[in-house]
C-alpha positions as CSV (number, residue, x, y, z in Angstrom):
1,X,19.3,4.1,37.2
2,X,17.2,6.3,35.0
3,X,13.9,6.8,34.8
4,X,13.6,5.2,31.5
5,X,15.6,2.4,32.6
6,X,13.6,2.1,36.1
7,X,9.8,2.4,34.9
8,X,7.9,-0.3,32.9
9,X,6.7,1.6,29.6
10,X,3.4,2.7,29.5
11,X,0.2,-0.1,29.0
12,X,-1.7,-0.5,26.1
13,X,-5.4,1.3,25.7
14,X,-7.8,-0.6,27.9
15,X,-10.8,-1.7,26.8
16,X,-12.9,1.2,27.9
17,X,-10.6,3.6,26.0
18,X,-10.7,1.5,22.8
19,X,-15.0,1.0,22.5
20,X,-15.1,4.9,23.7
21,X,-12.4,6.2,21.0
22,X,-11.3,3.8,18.6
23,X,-13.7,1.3,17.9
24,X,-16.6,3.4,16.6
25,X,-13.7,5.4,14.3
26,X,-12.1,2.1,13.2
27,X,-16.0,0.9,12.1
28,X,-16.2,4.0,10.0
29,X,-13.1,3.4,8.2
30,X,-13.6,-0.3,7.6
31,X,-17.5,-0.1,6.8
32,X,-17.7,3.9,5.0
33,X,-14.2,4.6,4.3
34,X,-13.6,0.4,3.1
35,X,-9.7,1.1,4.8
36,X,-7.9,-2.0,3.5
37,X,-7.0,-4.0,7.3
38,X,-3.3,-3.0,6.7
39,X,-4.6,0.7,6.8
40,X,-6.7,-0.1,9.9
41,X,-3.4,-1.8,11.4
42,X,-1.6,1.4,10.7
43,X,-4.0,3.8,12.5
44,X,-4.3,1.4,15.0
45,X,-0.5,1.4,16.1
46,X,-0.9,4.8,15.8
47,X,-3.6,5.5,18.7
48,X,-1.8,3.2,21.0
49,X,1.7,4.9,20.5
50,X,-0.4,8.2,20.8
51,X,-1.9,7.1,24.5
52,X,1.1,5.8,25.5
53,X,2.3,9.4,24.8
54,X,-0.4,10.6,26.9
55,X,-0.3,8.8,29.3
56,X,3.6,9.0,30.1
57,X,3.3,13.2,29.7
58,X,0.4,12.8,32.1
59,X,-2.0,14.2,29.8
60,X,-4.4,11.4,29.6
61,X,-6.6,12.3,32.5
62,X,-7.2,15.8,31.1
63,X,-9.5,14.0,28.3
64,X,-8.7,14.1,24.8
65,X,-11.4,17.4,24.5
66,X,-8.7,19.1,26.8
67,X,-5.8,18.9,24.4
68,X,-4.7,22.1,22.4
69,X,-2.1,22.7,19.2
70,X,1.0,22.8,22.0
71,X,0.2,19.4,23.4
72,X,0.1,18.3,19.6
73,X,3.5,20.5,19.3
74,X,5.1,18.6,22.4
75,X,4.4,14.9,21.2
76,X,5.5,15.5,17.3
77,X,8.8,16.6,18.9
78,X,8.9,13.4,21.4
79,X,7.8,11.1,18.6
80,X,10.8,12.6,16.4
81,X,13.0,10.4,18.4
82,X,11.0,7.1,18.0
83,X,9.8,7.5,14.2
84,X,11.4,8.2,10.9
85,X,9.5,11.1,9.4
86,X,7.4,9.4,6.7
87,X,6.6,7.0,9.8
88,X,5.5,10.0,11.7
89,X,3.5,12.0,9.1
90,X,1.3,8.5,8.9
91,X,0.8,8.7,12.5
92,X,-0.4,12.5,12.3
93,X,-2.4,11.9,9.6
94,X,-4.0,8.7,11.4
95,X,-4.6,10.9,14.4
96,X,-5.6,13.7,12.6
97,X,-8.6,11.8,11.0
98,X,-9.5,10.6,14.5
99,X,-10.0,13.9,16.3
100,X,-12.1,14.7,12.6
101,X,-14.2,11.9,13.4
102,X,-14.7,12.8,17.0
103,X,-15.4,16.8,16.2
104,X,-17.9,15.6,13.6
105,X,-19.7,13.8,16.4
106,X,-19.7,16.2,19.0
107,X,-17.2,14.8,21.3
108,X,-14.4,17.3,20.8
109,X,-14.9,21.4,20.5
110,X,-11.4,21.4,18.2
111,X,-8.9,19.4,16.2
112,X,-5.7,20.0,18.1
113,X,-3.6,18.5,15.4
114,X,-4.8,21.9,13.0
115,X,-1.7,23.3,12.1
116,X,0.8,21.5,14.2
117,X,4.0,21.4,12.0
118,X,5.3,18.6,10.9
119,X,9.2,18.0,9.8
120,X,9.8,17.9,6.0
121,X,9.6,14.7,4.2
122,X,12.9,13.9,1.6
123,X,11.8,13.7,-1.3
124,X,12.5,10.0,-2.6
125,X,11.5,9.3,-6.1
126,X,10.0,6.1,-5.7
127,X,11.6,2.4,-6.8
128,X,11.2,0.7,-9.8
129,X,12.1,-1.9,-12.5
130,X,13.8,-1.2,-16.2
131,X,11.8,-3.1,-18.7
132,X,14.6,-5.8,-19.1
133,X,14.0,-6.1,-15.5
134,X,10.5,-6.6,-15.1
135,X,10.7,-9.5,-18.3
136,X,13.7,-11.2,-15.6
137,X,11.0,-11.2,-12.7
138,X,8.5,-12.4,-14.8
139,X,10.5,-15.5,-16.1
140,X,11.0,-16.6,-13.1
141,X,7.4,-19.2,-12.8
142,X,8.7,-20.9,-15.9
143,X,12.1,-21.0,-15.1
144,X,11.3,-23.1,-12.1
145,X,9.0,-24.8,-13.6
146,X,11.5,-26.2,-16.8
147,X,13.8,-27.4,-14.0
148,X,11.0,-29.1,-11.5
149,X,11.1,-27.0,-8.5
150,X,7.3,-26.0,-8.3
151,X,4.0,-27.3,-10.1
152,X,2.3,-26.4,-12.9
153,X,-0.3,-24.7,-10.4
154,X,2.3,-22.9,-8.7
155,X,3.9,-21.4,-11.6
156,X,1.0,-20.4,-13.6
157,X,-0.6,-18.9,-10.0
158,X,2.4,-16.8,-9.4
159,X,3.1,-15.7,-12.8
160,X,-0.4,-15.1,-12.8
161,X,-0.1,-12.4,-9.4
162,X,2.8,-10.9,-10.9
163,X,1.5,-10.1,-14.5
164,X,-1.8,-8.6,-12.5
165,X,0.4,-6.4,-10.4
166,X,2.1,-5.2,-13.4
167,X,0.1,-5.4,-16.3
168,X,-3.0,-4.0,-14.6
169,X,-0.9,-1.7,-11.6
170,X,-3.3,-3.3,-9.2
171,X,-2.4,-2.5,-5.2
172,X,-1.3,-5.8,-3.7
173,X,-5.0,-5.7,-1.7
174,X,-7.0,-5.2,-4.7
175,X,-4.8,-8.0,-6.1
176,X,-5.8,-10.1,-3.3
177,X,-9.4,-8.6,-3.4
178,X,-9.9,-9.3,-6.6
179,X,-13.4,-11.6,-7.5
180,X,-14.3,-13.6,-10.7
181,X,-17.1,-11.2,-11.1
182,X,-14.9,-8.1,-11.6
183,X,-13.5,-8.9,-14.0
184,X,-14.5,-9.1,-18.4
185,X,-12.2,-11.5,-20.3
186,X,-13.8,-10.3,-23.2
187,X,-12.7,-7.2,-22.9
188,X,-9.5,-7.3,-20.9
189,X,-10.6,-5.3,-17.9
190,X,-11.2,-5.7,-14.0
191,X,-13.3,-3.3,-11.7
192,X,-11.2,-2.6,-9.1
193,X,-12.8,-1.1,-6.0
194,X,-9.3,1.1,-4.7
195,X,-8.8,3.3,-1.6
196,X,-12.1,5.4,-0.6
197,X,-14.3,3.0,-2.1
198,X,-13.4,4.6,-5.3
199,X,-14.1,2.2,-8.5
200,X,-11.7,2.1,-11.6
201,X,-11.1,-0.2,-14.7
202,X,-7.6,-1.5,-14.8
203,X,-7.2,-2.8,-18.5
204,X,-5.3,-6.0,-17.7
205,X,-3.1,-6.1,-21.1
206,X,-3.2,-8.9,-23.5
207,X,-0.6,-11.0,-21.6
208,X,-1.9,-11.0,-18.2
209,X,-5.5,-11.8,-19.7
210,X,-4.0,-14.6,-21.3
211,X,-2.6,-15.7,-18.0
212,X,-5.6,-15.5,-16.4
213,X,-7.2,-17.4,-19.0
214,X,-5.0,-20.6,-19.0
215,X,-4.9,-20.4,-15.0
216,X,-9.1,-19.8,-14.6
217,X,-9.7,-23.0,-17.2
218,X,-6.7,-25.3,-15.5
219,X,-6.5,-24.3,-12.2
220,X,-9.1,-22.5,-10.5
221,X,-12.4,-25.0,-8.5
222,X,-14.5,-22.2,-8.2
223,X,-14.8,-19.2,-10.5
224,X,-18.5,-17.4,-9.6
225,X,-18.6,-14.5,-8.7
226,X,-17.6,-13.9,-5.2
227,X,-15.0,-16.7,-5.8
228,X,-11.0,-15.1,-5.6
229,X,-8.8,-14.6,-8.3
230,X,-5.7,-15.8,-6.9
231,X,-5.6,-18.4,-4.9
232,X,-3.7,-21.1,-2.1
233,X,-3.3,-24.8,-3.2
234,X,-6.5,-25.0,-0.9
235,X,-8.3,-22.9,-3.3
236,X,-8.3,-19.7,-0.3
237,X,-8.3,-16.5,-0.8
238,X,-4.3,-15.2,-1.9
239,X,-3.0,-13.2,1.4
240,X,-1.2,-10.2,0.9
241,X,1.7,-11.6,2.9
242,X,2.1,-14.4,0.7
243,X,1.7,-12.5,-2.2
244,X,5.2,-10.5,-0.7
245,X,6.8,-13.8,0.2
246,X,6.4,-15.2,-3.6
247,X,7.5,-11.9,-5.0
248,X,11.1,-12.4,-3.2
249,X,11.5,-15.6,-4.4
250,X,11.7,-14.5,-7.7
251,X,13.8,-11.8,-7.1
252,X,15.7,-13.5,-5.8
253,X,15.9,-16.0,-9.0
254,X,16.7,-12.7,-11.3
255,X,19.6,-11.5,-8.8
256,X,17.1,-8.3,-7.7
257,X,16.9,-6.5,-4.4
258,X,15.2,-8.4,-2.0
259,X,13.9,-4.9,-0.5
260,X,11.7,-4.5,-3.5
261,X,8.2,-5.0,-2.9
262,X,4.8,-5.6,-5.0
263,X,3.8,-1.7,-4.6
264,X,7.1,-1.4,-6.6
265,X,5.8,-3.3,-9.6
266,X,3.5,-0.6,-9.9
267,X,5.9,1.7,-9.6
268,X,7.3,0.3,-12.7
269,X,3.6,0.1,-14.3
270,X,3.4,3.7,-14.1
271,X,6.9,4.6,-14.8
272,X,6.7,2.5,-17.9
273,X,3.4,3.8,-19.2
274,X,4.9,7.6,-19.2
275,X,8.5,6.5,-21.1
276,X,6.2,5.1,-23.4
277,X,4.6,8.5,-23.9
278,X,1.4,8.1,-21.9
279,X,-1.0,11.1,-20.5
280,X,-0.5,11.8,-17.1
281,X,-4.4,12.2,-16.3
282,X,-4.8,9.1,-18.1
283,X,-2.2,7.5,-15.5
284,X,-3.8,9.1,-13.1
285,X,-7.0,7.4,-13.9
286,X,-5.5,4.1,-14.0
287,X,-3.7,4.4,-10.6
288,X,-7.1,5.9,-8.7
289,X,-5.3,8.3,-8.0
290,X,-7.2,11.0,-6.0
291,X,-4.6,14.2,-6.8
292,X,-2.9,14.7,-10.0
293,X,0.2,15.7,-7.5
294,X,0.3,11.9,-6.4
295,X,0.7,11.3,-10.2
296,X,3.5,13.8,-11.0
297,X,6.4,12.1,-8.9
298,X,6.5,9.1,-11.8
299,X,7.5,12.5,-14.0
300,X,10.8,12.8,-12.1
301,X,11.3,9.5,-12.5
302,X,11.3,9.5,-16.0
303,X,12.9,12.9,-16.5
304,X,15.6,11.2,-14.2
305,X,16.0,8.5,-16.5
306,X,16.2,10.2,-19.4
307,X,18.8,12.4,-17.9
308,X,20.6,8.8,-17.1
309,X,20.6,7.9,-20.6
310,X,21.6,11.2,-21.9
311,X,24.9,11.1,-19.8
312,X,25.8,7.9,-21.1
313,X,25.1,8.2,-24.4
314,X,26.2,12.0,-25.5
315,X,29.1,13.1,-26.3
316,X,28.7,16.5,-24.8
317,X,27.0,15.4,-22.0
């Protein structure tokens, strides 16, 4: 038997670890950073797979001050077998912010993650839906609704989500965040609050305004301030699972991949906006996005399109 096979896998973090490492780092993130709790997930997993790794390697009684750039070297080869790469940069980048943390507070002399190489990420131009597409998906509330399989509430609620994710390009957790009091009817606009407590306006379109008229005079109990946007028949907060949940129903009802998700409506809110000739700072801007760099991959996409459409329709092509 081998050893793998014949010892139990490493435990968990015990409590002492966790209040000395990662509890005051995961109260920065949540309270200074605002990390969305799916971010805070994400770093989590990756601190326990990173003491597992320490403590199977034997390296976890040396104290985390004690680890250097080969330790860091050993465990990004190790975790190559577990992880897909994308996976794995996440987890570096997770841990990489927590030794930050810790050197900022005077607990560690050094970041050993500092230069540790990481494999290449494929470049993958992300997902998204053709126009003719997108008007499919968002037919599907009605559609259901004409032939009696959902409410009135239910339709107008989920077309409602799905023209925010798309018309405004909201994250799914801003779309879930989202409060009475950020948003101007008047003027067609929400205040989003996005990733590092950065603020943007998100102009919502005509449509999804209209939307979110009908469903806020019709629908919607409680529409101060504080009160949520989208909501569950018991007039709760919208989760971000259920938002996922509703979004492959109607893919489902337009014959679309089931693997798309709601990041990849705004995917297509991007993609659209540049076919349609928009600046790319002005994208940018609307995605809060922090580097124009993040920005640029929606360019290959459209370049890639374009070159789709040339093929097809040239002669000489």
């Amino acid at each position: 038997m081998s050893k793998n096979e014949s010892s139990p896998p490493p435990a968990p973090p015990p409590e002492s670890v966790l209040a000395a490492w990662w509890e005051p780092f995961a109260l920065h993130l949540a309270k200074e950073r605002r990390y969305s709790p799916y971010t805070l997930r994400n770093y989590r997993q990756a601190f326990d797979d990173f003491y597992r790794w320490l403590v199977a390697s034997g390296l976890e009684a040396r104290g985390y001050d004690e680890l250097d750039a080969r330790d860091m070297r050993d465990f990004v080869i190790e975790a190559q077998r577990r992880f897909g790469r994308r996976t794995l940069h996440n987890h570096v980048s997770a841990l990489r912010a927590l030794m930050k943390y810790w050197l900022r507070h005077g607990r560690l002399q050094r970041n050993p993650f500092v230069g540790v190489p990481l494999p290449k990420l494929e470049k993958r131009l992300p997902q998204f839906l053709t126009e003719e597409q997108m008007k499919a998906l968002l037919l599907g509330p009605q559609r259901l609704l004409d032939n009696g399989s959902i409410d009135a509430f239910t339709a107008w609620r989920d077309r409602l989500v799905m023209e925010l994710l798309y018309g405004a390009g909201l994250r799914v957790s801003e779309l879930s965040g989202l409060d009475y009091g950020a948003i101007d009817l008047k003027e067609g606009v929400a205040r989003v609050m996005g990733k590092g407590r950065k603020e943007r306006l998100c102009p919502l379109g005509r449509i999804a305004t209209a939307v979110l008229q009908k469903f806020r005079e019709e629908f919607a109990r409680n529409t101060s301030a504080r009160a949520p946007v989208v909501i569950t028949r018991r007039f709760q907060r919208l989760p971000v699972r259920q938002v996922q949940l509703l979004l492959k129903r109607y893919l489902a009802l337009a014959g679309l991949p089931l693997e798309l998700t709601p990041h990849k409506l705004r995917h297509s809110y991007a993609t659209h906006l540049l076919n349609a000739g928009a600046d790319l700072r002005l994208v940018q801007e609307l995605l809060g996005h922090a580097q124009l760099s993040t920005t640029q991959i929606y360019t290959h996409v459209s370049v890639a399109r374009l070159q789709e459409i040339y093929a097809k329709a040239h002669p000489r092509a």
